[in-house]
mmCIF file of the N, C-alpha and C atoms, coordinates in Angstrom:
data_MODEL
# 
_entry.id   MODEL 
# 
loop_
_atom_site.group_PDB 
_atom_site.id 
_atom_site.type_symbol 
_atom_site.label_atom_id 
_atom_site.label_alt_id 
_atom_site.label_comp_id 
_atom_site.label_asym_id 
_atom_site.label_entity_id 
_atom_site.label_seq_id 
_atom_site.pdbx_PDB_ins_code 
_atom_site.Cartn_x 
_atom_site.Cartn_y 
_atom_site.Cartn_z 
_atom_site.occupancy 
_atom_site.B_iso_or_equiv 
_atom_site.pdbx_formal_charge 
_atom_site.auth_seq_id 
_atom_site.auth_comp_id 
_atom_site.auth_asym_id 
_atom_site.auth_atom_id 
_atom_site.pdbx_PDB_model_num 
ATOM 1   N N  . UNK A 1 1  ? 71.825 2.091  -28.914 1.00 0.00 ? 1  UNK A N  1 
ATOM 2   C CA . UNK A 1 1  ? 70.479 2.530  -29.242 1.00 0.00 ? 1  UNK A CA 1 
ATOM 3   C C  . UNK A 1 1  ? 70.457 4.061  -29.269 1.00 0.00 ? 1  UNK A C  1 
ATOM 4   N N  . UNK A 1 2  ? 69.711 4.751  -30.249 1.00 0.00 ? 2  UNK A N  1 
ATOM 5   C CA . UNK A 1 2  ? 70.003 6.182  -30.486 1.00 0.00 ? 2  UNK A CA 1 
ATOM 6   C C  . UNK A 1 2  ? 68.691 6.786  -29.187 1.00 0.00 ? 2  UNK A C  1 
ATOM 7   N N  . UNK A 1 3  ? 69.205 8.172  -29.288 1.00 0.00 ? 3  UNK A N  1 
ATOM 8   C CA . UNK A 1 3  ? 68.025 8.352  -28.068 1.00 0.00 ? 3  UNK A CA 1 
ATOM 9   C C  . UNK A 1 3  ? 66.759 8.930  -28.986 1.00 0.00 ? 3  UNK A C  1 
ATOM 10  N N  . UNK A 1 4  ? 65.722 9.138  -28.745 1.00 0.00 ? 4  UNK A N  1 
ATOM 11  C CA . UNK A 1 4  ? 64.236 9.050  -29.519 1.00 0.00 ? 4  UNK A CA 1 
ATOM 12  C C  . UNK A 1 4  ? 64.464 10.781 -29.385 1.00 0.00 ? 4  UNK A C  1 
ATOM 13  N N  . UNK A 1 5  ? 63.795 11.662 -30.487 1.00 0.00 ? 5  UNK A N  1 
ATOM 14  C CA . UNK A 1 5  ? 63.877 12.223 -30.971 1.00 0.00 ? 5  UNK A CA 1 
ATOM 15  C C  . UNK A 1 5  ? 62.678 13.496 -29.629 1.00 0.00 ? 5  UNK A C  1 
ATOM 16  N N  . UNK A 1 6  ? 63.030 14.684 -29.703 1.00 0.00 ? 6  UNK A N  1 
ATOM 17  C CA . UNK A 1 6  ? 61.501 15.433 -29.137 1.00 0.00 ? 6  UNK A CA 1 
ATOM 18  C C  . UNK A 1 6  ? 60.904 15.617 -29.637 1.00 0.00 ? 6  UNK A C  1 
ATOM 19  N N  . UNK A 1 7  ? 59.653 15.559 -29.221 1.00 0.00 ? 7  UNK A N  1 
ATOM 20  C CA . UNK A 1 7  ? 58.266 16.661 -30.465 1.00 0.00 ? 7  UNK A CA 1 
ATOM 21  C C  . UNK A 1 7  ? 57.955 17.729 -29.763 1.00 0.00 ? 7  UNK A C  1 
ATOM 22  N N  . UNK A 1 8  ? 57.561 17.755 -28.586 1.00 0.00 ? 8  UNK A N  1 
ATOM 23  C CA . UNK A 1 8  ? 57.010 19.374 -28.176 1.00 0.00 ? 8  UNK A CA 1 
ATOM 24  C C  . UNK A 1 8  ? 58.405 19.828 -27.137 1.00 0.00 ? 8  UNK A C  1 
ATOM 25  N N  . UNK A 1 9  ? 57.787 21.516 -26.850 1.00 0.00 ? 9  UNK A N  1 
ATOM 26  C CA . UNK A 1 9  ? 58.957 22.240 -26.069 1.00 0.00 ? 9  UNK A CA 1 
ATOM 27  C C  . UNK A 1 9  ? 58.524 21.500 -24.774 1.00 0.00 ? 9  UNK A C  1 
ATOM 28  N N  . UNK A 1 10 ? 57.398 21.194 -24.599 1.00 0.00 ? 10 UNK A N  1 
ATOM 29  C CA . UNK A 1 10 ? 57.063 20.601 -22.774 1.00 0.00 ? 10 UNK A CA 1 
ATOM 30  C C  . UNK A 1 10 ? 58.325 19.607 -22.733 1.00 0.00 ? 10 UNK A C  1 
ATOM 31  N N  . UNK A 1 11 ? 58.026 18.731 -23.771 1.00 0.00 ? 11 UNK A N  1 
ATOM 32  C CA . UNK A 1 11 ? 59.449 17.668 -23.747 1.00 0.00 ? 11 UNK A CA 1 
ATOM 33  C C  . UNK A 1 11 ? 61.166 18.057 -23.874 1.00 0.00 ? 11 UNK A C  1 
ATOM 34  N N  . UNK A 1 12 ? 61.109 19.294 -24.485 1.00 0.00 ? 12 UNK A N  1 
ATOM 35  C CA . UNK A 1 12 ? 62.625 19.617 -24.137 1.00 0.00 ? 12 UNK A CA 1 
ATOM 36  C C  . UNK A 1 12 ? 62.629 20.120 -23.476 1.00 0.00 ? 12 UNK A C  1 
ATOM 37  N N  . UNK A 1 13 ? 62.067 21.023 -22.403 1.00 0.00 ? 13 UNK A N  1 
ATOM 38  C CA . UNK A 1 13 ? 62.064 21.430 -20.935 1.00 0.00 ? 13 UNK A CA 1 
ATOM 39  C C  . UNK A 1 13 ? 62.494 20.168 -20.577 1.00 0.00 ? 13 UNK A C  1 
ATOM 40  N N  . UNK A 1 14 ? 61.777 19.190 -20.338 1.00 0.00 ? 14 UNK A N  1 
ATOM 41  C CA . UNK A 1 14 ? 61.806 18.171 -19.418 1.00 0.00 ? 14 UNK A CA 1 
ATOM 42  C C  . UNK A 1 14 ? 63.212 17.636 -19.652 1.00 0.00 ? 14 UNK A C  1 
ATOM 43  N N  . UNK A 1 15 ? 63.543 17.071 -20.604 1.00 0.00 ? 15 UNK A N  1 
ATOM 44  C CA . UNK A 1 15 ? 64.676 16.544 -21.205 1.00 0.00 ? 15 UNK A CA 1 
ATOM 45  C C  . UNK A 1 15 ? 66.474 17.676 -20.920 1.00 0.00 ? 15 UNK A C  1 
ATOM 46  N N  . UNK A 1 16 ? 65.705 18.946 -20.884 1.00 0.00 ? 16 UNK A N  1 
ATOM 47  C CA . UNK A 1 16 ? 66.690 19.778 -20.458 1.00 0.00 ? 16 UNK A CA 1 
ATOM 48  C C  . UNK A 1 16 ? 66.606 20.158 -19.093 1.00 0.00 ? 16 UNK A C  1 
ATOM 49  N N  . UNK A 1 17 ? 66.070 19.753 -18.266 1.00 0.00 ? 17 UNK A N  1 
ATOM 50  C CA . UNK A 1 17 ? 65.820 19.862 -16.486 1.00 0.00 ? 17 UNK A CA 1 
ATOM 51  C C  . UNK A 1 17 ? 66.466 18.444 -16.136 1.00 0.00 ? 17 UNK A C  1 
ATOM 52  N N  . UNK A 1 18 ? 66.604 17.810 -16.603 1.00 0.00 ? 18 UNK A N  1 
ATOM 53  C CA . UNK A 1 18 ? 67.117 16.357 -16.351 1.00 0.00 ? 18 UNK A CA 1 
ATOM 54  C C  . UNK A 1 18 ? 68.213 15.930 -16.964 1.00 0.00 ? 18 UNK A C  1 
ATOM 55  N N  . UNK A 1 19 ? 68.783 16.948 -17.886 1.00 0.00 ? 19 UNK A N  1 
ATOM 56  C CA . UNK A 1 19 ? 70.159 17.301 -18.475 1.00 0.00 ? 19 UNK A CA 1 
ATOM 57  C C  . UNK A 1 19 ? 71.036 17.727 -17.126 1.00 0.00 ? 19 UNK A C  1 
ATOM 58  N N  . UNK A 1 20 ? 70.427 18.864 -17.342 1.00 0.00 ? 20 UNK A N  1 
ATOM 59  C CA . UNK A 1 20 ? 71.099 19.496 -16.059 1.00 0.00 ? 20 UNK A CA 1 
ATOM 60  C C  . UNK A 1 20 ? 71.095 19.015 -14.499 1.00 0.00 ? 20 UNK A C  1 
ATOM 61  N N  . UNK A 1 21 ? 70.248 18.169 -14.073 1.00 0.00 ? 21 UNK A N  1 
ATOM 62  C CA . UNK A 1 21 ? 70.410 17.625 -12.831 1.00 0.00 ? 21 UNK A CA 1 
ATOM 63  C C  . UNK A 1 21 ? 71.362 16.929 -13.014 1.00 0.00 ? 21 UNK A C  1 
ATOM 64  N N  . UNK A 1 22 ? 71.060 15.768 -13.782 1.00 0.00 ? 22 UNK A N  1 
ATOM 65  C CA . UNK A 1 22 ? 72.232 14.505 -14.200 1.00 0.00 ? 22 UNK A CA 1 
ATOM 66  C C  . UNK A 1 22 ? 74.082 15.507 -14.244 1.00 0.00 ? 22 UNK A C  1 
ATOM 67  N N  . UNK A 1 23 ? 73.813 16.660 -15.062 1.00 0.00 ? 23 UNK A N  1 
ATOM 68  C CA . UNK A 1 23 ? 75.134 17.573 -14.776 1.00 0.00 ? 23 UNK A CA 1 
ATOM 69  C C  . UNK A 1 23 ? 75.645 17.423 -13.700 1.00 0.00 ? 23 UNK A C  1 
ATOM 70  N N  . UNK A 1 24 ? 74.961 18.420 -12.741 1.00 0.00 ? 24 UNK A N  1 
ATOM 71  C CA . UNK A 1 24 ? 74.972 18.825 -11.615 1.00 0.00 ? 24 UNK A CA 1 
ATOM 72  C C  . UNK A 1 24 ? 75.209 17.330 -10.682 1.00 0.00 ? 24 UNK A C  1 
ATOM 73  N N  . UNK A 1 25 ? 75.102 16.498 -10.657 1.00 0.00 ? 25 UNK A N  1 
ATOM 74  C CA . UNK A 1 25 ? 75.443 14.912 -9.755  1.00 0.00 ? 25 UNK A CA 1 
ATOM 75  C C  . UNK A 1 25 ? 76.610 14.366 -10.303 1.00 0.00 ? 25 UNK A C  1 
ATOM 76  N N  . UNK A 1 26 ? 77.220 15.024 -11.566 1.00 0.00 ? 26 UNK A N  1 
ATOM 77  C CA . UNK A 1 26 ? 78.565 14.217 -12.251 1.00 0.00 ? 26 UNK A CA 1 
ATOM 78  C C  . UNK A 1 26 ? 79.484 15.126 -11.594 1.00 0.00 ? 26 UNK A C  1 
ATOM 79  N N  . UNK A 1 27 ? 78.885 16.568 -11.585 1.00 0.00 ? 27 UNK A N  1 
ATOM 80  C CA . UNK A 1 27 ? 80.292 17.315 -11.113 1.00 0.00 ? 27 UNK A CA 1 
ATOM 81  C C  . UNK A 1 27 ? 80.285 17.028 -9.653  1.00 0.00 ? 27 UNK A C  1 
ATOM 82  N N  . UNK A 1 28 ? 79.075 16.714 -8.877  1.00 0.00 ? 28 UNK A N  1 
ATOM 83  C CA . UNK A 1 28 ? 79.137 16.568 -7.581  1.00 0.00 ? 28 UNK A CA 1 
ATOM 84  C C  . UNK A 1 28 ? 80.424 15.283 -7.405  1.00 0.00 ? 28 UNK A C  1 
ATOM 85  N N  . UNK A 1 29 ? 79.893 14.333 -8.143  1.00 0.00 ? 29 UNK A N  1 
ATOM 86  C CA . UNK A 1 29 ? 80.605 13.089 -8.030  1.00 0.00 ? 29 UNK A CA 1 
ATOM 87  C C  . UNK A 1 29 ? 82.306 13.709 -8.157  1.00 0.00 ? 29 UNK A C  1 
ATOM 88  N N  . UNK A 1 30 ? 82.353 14.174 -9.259  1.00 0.00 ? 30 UNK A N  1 
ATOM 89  C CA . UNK A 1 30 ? 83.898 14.395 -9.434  1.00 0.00 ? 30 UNK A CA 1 
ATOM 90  C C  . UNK A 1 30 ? 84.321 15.605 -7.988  1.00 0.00 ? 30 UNK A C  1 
ATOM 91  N N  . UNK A 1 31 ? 83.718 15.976 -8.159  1.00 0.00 ? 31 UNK A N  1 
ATOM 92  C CA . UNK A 1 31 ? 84.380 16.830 -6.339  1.00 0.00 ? 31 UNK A CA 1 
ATOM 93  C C  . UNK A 1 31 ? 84.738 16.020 -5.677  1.00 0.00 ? 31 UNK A C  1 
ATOM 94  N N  . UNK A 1 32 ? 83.877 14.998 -5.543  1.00 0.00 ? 32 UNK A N  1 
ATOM 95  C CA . UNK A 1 32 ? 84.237 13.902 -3.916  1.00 0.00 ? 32 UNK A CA 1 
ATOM 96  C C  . UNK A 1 32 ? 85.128 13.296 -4.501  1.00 0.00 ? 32 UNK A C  1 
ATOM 97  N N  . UNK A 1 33 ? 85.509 12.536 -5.737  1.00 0.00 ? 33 UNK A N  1 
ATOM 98  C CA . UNK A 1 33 ? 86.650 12.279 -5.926  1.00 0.00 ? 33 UNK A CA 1 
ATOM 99  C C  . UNK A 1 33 ? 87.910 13.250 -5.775  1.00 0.00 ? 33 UNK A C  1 
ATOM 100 N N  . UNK A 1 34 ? 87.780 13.930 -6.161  1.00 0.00 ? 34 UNK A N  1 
ATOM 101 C CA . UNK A 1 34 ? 89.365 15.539 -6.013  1.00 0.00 ? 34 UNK A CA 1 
ATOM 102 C C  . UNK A 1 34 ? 89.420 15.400 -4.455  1.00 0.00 ? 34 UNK A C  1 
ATOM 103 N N  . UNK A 1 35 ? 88.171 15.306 -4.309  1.00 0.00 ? 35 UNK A N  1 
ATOM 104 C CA . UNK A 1 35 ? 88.607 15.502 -1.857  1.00 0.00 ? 35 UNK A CA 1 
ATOM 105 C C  . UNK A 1 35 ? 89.485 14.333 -1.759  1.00 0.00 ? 35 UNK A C  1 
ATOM 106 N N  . UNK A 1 36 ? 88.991 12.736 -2.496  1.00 0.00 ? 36 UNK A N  1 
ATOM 107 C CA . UNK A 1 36 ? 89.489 11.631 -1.797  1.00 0.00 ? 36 UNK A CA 1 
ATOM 108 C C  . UNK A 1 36 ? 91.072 11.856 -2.308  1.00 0.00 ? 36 UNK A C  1 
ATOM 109 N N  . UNK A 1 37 ? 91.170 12.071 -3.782  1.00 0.00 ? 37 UNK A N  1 
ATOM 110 C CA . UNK A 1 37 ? 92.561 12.390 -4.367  1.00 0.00 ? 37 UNK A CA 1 
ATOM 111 C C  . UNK A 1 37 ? 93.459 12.757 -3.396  1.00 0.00 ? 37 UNK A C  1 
ATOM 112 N N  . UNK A 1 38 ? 93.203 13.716 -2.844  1.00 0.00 ? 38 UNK A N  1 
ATOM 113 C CA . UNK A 1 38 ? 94.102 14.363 -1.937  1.00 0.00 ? 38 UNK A CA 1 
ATOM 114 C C  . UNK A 1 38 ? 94.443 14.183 -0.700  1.00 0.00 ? 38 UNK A C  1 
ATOM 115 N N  . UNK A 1 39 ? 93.797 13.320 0.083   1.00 0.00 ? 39 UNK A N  1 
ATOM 116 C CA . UNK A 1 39 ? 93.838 12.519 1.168   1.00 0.00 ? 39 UNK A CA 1 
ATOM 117 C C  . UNK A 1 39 ? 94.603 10.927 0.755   1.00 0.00 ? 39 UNK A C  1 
ATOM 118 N N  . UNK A 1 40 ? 95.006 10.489 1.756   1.00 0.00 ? 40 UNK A N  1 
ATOM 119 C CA . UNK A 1 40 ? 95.919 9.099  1.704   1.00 0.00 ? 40 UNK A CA 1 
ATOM 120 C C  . UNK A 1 40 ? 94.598 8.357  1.155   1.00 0.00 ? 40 UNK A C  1 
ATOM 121 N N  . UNK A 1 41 ? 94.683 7.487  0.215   1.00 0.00 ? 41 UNK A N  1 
ATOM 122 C CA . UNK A 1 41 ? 93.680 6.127  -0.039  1.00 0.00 ? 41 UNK A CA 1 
ATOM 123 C C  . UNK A 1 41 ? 94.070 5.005  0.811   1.00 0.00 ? 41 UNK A C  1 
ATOM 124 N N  . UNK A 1 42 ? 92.794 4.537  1.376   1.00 0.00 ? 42 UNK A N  1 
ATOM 125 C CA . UNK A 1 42 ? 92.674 3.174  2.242   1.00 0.00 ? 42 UNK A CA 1 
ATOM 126 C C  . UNK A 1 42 ? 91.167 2.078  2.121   1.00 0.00 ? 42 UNK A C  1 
ATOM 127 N N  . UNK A 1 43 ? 91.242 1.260  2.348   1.00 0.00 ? 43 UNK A N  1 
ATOM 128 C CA . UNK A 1 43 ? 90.175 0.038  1.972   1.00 0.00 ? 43 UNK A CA 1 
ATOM 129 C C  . UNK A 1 43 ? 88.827 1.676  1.899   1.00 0.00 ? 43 UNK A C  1 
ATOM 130 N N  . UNK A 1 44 ? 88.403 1.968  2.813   1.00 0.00 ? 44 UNK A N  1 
ATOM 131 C CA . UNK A 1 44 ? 87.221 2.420  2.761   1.00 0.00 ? 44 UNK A CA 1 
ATOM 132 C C  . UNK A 1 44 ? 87.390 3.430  1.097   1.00 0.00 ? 44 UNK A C  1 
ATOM 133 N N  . UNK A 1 45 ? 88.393 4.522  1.351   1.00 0.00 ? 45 UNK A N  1 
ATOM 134 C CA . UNK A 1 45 ? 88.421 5.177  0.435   1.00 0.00 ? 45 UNK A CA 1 
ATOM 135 C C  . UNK A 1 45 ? 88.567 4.701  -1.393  1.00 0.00 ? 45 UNK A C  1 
ATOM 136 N N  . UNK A 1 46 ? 89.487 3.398  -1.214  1.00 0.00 ? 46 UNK A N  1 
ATOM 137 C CA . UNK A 1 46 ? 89.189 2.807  -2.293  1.00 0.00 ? 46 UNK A CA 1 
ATOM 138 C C  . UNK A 1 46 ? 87.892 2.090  -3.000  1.00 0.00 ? 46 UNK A C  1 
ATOM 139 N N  . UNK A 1 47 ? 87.338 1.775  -2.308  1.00 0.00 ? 47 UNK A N  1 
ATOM 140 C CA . UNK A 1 47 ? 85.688 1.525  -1.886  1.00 0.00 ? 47 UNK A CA 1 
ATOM 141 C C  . UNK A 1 47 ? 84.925 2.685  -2.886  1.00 0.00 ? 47 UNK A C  1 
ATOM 142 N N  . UNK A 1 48 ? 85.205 3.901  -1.992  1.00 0.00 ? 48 UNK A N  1 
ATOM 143 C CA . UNK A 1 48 ? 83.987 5.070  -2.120  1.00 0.00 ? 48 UNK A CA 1 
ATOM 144 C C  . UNK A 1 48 ? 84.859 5.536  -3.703  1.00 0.00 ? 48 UNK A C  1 
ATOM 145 N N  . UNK A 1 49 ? 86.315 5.465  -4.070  1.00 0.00 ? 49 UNK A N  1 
ATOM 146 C CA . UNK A 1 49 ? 86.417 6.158  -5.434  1.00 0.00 ? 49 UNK A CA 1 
ATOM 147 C C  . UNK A 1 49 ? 86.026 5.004  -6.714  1.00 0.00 ? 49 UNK A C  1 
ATOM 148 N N  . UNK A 1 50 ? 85.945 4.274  -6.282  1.00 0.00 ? 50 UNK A N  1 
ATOM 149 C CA . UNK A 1 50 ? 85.260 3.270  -7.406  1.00 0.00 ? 50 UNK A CA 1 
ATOM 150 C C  . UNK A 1 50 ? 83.875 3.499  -7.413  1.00 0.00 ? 50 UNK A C  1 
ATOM 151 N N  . UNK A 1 51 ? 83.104 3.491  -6.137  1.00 0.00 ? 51 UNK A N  1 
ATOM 152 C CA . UNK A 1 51 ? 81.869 3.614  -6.489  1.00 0.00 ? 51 UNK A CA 1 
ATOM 153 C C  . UNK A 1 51 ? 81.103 5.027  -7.124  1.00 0.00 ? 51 UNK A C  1 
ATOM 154 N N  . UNK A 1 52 ? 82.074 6.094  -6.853  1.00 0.00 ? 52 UNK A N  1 
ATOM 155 C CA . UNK A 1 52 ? 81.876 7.382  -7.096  1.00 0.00 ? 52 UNK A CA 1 
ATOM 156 C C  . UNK A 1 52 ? 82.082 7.271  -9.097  1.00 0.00 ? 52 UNK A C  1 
ATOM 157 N N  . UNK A 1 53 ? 83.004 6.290  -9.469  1.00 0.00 ? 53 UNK A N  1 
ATOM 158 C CA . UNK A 1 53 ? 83.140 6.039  -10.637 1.00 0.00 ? 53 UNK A CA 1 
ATOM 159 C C  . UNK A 1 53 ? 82.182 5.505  -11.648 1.00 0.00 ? 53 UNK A C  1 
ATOM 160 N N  . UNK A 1 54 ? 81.977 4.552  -11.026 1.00 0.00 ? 54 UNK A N  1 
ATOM 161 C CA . UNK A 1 54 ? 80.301 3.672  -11.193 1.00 0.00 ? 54 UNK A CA 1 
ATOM 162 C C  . UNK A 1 54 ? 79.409 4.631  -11.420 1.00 0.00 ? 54 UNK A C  1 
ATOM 163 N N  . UNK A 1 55 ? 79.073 5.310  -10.639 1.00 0.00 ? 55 UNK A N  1 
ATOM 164 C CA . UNK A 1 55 ? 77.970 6.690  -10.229 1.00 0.00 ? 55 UNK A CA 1 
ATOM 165 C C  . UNK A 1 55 ? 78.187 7.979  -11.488 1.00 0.00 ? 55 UNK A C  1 
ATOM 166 N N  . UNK A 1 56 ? 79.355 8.005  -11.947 1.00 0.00 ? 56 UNK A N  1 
ATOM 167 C CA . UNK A 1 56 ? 79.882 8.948  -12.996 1.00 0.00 ? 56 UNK A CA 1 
ATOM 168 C C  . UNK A 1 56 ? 79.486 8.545  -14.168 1.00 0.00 ? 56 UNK A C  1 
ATOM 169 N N  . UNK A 1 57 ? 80.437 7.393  -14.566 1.00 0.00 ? 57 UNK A N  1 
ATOM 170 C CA . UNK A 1 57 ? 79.555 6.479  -15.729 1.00 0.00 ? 57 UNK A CA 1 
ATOM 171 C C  . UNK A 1 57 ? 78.312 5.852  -15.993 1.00 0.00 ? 57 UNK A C  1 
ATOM 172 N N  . UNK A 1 58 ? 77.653 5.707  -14.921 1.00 0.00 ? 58 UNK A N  1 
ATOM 173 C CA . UNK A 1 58 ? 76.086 5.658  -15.399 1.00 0.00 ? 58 UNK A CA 1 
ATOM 174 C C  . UNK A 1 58 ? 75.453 6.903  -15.463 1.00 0.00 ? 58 UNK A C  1 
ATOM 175 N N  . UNK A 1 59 ? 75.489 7.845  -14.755 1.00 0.00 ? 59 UNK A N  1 
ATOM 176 C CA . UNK A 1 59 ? 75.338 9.080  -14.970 1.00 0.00 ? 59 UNK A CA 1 
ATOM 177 C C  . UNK A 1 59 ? 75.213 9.676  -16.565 1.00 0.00 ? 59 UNK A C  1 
ATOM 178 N N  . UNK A 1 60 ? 76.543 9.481  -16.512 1.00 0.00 ? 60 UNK A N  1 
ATOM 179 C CA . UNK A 1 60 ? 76.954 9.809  -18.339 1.00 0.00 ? 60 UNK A CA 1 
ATOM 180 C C  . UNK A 1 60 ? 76.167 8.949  -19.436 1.00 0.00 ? 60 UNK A C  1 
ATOM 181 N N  . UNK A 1 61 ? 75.724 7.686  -18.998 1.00 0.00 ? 61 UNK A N  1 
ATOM 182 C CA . UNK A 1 61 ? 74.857 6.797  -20.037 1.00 0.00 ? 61 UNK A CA 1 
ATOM 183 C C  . UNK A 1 61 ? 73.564 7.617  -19.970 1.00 0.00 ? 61 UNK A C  1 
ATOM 184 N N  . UNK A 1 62 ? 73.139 7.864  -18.859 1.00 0.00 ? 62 UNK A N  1 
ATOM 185 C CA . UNK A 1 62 ? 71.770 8.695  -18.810 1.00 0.00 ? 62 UNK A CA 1 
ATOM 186 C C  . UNK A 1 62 ? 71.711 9.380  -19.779 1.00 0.00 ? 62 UNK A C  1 
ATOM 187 N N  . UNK A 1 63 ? 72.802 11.014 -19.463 1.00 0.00 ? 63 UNK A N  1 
ATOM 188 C CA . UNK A 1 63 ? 72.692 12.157 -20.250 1.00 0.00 ? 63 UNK A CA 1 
ATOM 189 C C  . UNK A 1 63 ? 72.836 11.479 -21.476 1.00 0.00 ? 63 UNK A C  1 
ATOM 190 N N  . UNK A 1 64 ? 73.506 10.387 -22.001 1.00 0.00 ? 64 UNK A N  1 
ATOM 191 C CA . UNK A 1 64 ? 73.157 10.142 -23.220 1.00 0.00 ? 64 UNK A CA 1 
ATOM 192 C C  . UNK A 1 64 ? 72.032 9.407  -23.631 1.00 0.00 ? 64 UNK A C  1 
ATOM 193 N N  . UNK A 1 65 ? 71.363 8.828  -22.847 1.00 0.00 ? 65 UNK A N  1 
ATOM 194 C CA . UNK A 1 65 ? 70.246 8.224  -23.540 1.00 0.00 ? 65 UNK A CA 1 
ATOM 195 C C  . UNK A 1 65 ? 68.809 9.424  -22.986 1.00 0.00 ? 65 UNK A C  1 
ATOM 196 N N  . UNK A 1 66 ? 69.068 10.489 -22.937 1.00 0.00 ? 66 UNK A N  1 
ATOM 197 C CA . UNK A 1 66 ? 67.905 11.306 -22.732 1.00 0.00 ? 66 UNK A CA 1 
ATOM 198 C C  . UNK A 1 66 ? 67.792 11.475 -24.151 1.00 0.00 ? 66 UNK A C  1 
ATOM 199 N N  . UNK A 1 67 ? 66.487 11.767 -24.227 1.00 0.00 ? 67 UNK A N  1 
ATOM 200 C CA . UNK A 1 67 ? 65.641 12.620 -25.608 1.00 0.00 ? 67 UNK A CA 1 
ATOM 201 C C  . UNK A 1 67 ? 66.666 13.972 -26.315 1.00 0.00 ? 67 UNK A C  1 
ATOM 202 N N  . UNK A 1 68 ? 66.484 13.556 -27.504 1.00 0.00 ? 68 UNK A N  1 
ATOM 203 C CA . UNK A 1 68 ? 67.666 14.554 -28.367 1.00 0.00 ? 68 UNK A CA 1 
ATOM 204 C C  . UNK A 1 68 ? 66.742 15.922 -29.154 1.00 0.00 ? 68 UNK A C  1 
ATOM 205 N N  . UNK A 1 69 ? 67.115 16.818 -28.895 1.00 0.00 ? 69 UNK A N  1 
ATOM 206 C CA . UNK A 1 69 ? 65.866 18.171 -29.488 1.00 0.00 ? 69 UNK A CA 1 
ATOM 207 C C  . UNK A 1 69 ? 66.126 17.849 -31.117 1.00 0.00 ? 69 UNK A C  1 
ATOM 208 N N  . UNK A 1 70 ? 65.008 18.133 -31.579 1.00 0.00 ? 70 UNK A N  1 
ATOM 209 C CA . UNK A 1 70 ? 64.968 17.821 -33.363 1.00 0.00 ? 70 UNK A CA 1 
ATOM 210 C C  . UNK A 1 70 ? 66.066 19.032 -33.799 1.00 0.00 ? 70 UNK A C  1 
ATOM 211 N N  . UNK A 1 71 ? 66.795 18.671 -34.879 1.00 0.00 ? 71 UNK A N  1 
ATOM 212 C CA . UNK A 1 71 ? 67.698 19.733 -35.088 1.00 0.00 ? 71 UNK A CA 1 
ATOM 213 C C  . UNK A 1 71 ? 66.634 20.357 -36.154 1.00 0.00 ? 71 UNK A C  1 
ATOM 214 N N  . UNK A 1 72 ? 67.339 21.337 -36.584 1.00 0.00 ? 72 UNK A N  1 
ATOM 215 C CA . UNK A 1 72 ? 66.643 22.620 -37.586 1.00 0.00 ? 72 UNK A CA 1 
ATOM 216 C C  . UNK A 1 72 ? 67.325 22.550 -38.970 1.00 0.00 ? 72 UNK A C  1 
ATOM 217 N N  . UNK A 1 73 ? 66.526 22.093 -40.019 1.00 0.00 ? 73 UNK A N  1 
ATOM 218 C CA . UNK A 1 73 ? 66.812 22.142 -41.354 1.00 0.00 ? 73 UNK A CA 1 
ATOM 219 C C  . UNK A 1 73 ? 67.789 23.637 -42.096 1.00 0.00 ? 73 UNK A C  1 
ATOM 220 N N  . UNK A 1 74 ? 68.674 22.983 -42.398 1.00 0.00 ? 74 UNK A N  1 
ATOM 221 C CA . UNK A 1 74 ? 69.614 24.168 -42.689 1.00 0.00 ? 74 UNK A CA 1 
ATOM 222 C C  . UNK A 1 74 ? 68.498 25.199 -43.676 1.00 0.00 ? 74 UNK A C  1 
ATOM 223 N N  . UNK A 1 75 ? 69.071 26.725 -43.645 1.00 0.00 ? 75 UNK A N  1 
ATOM 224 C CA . UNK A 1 75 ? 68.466 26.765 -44.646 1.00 0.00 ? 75 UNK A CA 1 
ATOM 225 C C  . UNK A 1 75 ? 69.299 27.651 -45.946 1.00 0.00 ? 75 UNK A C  1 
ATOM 226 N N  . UNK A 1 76 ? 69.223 26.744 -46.725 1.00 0.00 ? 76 UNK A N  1 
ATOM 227 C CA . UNK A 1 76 ? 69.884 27.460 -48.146 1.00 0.00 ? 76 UNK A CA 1 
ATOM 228 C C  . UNK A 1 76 ? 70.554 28.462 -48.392 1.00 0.00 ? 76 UNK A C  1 
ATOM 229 N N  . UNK A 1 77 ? 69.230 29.493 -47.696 1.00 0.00 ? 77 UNK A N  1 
ATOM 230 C CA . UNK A 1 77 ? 69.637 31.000 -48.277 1.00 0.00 ? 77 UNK A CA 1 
ATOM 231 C C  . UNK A 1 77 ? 70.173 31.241 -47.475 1.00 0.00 ? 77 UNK A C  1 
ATOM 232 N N  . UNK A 1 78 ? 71.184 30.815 -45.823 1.00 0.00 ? 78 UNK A N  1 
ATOM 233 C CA . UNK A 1 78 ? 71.605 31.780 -45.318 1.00 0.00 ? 78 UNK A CA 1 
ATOM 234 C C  . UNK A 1 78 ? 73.203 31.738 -45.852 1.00 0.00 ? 78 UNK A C  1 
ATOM 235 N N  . UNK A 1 79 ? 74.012 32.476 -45.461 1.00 0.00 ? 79 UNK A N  1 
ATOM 236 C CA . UNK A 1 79 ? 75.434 32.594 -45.706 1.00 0.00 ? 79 UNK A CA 1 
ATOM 237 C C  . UNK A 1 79 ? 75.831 32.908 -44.228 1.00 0.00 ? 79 UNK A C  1 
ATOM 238 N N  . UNK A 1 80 ? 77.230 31.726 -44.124 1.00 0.00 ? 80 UNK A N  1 
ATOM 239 C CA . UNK A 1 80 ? 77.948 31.703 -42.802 1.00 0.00 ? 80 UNK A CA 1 
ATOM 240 C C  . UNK A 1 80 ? 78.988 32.920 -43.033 1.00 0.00 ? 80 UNK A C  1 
# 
């Protein structure tokens, strides 16, 4: 399902404050994985890097199903 389009800036604020949190909890997530990496894995720890995985990938479905900013009609006359 595509994500629904913005109409006002109130909505890409919002959509971009909730970009960035959702950020900010994936990289958290991937830290605690790099800590467990480096320590011996055992029942508990195998436990917490799967679920930290879980937590990554839904994460990532979020940032993709947030609201997408309308793009901007090229325009003709400019030259790249």
């Amino acid at each position: 399902m595509a994500a629904p389009l913005l109409q006002t800036t109130s909505e890409q604020r919002a959509a971009s404050a909730a970009a960035v949190r959702i950020l900010r909890e994936i990289v958290d997530y991937q830290r605690r994985l790099r800590r467990l990496a480096v320590h011996e894995t055992g029942g508990d720890q195998n436990y917490l890097i799967e679920a930290y995985l879980r937590a990554i990938k839904l994460r990532r479905q979020l940032l993709e199903d947030l609201p997408k900013p309308l793009e901007a009609a090229p325009d003709p006359w400019r030259r790249d």
